[in-house]
C-alpha positions in Angstrom: -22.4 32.4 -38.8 -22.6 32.0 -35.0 -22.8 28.5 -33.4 -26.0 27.9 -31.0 -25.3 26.6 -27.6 -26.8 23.4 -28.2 -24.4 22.9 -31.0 -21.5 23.9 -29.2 -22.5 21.6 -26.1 -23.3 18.5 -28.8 -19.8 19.2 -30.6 -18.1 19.3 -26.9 -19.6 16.4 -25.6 -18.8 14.6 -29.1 -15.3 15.7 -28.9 -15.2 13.8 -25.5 -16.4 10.4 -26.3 -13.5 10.7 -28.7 -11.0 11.1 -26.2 -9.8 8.0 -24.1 -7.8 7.9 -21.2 -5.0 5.6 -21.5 -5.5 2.4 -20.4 -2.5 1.0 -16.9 -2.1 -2.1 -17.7 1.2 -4.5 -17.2 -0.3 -7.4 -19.6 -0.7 -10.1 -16.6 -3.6 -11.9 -15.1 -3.8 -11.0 -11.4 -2.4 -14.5 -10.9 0.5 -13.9 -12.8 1.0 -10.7 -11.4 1.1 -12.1 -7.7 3.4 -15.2 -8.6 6.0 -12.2 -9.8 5.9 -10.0 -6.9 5.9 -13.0 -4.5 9.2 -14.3 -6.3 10.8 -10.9 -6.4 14.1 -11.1 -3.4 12.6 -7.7 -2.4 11.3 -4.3 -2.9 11.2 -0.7 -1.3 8.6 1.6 -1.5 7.9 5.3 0.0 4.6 7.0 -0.1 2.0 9.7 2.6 -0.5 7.7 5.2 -3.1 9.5 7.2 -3.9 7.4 10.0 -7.4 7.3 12.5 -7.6 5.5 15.8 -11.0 7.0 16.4 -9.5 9.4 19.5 -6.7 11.2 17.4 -5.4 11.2 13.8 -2.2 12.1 12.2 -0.8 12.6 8.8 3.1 12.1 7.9 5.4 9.9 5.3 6.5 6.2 5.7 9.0 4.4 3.9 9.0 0.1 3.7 11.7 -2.1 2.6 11.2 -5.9 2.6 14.1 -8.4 1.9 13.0 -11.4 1.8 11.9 -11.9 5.4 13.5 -9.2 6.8 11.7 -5.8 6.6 12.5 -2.4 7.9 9.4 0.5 8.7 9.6 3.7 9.0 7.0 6.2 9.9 7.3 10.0 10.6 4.6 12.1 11.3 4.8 15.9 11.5 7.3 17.7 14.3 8.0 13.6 14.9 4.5 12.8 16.2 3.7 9.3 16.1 7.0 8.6 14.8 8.9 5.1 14.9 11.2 2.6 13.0 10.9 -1.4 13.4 13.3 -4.0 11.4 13.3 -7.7 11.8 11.3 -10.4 10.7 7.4 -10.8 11.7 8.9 -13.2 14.3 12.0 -10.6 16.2 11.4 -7.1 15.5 13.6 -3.7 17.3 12.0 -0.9 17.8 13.6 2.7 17.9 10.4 4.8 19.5 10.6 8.6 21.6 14.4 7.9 21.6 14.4 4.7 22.6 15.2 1.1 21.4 13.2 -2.1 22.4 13.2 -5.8 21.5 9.9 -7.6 20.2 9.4 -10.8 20.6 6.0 -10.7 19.7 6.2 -7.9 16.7 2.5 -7.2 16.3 1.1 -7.1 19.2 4.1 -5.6 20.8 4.7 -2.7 18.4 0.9 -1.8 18.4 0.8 -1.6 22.2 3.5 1.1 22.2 2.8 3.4 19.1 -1.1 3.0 20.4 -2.8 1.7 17.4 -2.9 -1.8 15.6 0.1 -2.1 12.9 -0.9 -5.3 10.9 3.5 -6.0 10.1 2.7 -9.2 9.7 0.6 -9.0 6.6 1.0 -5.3 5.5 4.0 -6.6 3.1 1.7 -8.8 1.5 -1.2 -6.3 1.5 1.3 -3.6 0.0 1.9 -5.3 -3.0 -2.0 -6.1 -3.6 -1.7 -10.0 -2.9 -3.2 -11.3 0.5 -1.4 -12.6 3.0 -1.2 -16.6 2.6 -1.2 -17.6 5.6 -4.4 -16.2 6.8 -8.3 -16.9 5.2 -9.2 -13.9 2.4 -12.2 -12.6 0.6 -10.6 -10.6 -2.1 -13.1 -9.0 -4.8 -12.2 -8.6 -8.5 -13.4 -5.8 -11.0 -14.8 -6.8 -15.0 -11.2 -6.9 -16.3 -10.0 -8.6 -13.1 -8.2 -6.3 -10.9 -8.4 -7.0 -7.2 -10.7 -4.1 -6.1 -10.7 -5.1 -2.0 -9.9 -7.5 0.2 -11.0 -8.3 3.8 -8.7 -10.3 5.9 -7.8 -11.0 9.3 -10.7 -8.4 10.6 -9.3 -5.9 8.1 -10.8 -4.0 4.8 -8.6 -3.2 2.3 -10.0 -0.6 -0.5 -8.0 -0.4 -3.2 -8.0 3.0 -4.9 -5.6 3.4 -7.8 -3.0 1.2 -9.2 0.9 2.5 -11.3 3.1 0.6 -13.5 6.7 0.1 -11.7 9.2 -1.5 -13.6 6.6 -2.8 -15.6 4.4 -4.2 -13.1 1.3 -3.3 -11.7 1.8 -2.0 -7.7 -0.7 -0.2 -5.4 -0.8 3.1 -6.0 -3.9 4.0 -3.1 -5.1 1.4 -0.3 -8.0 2.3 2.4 -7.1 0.2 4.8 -10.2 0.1 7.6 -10.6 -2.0 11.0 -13.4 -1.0 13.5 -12.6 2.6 14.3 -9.2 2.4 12.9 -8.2 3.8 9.7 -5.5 3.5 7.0 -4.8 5.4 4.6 -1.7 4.8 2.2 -0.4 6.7 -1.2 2.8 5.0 -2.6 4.9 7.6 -4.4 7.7 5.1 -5.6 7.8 2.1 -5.3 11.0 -0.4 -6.9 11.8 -4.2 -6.8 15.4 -4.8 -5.1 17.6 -7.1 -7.3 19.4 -10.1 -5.6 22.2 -8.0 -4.2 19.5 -6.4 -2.0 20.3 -3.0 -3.8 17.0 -0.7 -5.4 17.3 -1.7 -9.2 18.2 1.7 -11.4 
């Protein structure tokens, strides 16, 4: 006996509602979550960014590492376009830019006048973990279940796409970051907390 389409479309879609996807979830409250990532001594993460002044775009890999207060940056676009590294703390950075090395003593402002569009250093190791920045005002919005969805801050708008499980936590896995014509946007590919040592956990 041969099956009529309607059949064979109700027994598909049926078959469907069965199926679940399975569910990311680390167990914690989003307060919980940002009281453990705040207390971590540090973490490292790598990942792709696309970014959009508005006059040019590029595409290439970046690579962040914050130790307590000390961070270290790296961005490399393709054939080295747009390329640059900055360590320091958000108050004494050095640069290494187009083969050359420069001290900032005004990080933000500094860095963002040389590489030509507005790098937020200050507040992007906040922002990368999904926690605002707590030294500026935030408007963060929550889903049903809780999860921080965006935030807007200091003249920014951060979308937050997808989330992963790292070492059992919750971490950005997507962020649409968005100021005026300026554009952000950040896929983290591995991400890991640094134990006390400073060294990536195994």
């Amino acid at each position: 006996m041969k099956l009529g389409l309607p059949v064979l479309l109700g027994a598909a879609i049926s078959l469907a509602a069965c199926v679940q996807l399975p569910v990311i979830d680390d167990g914690l409250g989003y307060d919980e979550r940002r009281e453990l990532l705040e207390s971590l001594p540090g973490w490292e993460m790598r990942g792709r960014l696309a970014v959009d002044t508005g006059e040019r775009a590029f595409q290439g890999r970046f690579a962040w590492r914050q130790d307590h207060e000390q961070l270290a940056l790296s961005v490399r676009g393709p054939f080295g376009t747009g390329s640059f590294e900055v360590a320091g703390s958000p108050d004494a950075m050095t640069l290494r830019a187009r083969g050359e090395s420069f001290t900032l003593e005004d990080p933000e402002t500094e860095l963002s006048d040389i590489v030509g569009w507005w790098v937020p250093v200050a507040s992007l190791g906040a922002w990368l973990i999904g926690v605002p920045d707590r030294l500026f005002d935030a408007r963060p919005e929550f889903d049903a279940g809780g999860q921080l969805v965006s935030l807007e801050q200091r003249l920014w708008r951060l979308d937050y796409g997808a989330w992963q499980l790292a070492d059992g936590v919750l971490v950005p896995r997507s962020i649409d970051l968005s100021h005026d014509a300026l554009t952000l946007s950040l896929t983290v590919d591995a991400w890991n907390p640094l134990a006390a040592t400073g060294d990536a956990l195994k």
